[in-house]
C-alpha positions in Angstrom: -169.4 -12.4 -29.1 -168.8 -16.0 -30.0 -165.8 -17.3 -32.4 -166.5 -20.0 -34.8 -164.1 -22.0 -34.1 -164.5 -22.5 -30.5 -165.4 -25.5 -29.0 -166.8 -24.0 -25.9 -168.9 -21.0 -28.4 -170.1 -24.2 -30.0 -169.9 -27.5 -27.9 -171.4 -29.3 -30.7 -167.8 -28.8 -32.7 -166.6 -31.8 -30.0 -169.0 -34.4 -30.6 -168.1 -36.4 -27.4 -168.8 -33.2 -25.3 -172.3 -32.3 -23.8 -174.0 -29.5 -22.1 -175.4 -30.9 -18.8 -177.1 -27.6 -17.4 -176.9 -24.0 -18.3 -179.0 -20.2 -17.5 -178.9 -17.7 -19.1 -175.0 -16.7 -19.1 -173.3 -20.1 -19.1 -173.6 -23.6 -19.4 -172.0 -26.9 -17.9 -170.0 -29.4 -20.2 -169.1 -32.9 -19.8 -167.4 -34.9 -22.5 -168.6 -38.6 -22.8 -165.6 -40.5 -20.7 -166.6 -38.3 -17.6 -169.8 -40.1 -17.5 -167.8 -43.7 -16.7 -168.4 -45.6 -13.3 -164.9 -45.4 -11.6 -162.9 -43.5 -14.0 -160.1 -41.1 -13.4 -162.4 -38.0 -13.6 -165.6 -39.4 -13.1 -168.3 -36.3 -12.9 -165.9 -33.6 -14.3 -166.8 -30.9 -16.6 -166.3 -27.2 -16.9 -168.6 -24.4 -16.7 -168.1 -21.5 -19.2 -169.6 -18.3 -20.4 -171.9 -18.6 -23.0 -170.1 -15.4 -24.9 -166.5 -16.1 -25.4 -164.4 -14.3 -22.7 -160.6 -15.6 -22.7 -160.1 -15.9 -19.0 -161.6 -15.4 -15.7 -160.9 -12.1 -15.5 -162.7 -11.1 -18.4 -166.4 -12.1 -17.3 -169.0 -10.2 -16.1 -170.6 -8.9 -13.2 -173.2 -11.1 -14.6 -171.2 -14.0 -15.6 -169.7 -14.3 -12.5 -173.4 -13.6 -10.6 -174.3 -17.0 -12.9 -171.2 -19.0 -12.8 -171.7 -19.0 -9.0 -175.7 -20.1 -9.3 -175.0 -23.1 -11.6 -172.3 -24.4 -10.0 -174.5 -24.9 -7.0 -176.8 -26.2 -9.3 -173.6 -28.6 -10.5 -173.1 -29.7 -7.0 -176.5 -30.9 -6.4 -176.2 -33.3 -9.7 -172.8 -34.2 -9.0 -173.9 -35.1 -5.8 -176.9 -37.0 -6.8 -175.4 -38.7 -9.7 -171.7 -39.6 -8.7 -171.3 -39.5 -4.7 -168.3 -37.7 -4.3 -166.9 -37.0 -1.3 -164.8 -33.9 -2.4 -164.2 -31.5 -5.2 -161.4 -29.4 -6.7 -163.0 -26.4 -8.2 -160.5 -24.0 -10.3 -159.7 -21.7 -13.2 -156.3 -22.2 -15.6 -155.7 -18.8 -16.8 -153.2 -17.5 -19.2 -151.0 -20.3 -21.0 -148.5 -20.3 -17.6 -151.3 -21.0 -15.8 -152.4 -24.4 -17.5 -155.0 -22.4 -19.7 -155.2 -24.5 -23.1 -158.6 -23.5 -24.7 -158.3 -19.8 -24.4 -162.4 -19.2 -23.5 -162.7 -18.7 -19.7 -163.8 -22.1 -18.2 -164.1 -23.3 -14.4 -162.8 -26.7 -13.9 -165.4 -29.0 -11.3 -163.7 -32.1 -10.8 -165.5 -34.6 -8.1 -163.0 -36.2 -6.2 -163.3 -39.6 -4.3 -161.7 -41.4 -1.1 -160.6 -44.6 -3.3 -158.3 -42.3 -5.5 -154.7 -42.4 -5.2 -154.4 -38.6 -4.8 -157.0 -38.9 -2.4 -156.7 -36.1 0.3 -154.4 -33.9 -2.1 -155.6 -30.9 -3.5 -154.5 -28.1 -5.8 -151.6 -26.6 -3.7 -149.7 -30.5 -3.6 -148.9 -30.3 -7.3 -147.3 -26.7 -6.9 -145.6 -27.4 -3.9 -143.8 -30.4 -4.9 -140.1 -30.2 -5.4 -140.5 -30.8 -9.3 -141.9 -27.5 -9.9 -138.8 -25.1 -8.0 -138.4 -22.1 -10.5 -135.7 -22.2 -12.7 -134.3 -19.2 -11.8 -134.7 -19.7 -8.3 -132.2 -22.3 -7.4 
């Protein structure tokens, strides 16, 4: 099932956005500004299901079987391309979680050592003293 609106059903809706590599179940998108030498997420792009599916939860056997076999694939032309010399790899799920385009997508964002957020990975931002629960303190 695909919905017609959907920028990840149909990547050609975002005209900056481009699908890199895909199988059979899902494909890897870049938009335009990822593609720039230096940039703050230089190399990043999302892989998602080919049939709309809200969150991670709601893939596949099969989706996930894929998801797993072209992110490796992602890797290698990350790698080749871009140089990094780490990656953050995640899913935002629900609208709590960061999710903003409800169709499932895996975030794979290259990271390198001439960042300033070099050596921090997904767990700093949660841990920070900014984000104590409301109803905690």
């Amino acid at each position: 099932m695909q919905k017609k609106d959907c920028v990840f059903c149909h990547p050609d809706l975002e005209a900056k956005q481009r699908v890199i590599v895909s199988n059979d179940h899902c494909m890897f998108l870049q938009l335009e500004q990822s593609e720039i030498k230096g940039s703050q997420l230089e190399g990043a792009g999302l892989i998602v299901p080919k049939k709309h599916r809200e969150t991670a939860f709601d893939l596949s056997r099969e989706e996930w079987d894929a998801t797993y076999t072209l992110l490796i694939e992602v890797k290698k032309y990350l790698d080749e391309k871009h140089q990094p010399q780490g990656y953050n790899i995640g899913w935002n799920c629900g609208e709590i979680g960061g999710q903003h385009i409800f169709h499932s997508h895996l975030h794979v964002i290259p990271r390198y050592e001439d960042e300033v957020m070099a050596g921090k990975g997904i767990r700093y931002l949660f841990k920070s003293t900014e984000n104590i629960r409301v109803g905690k303190r």
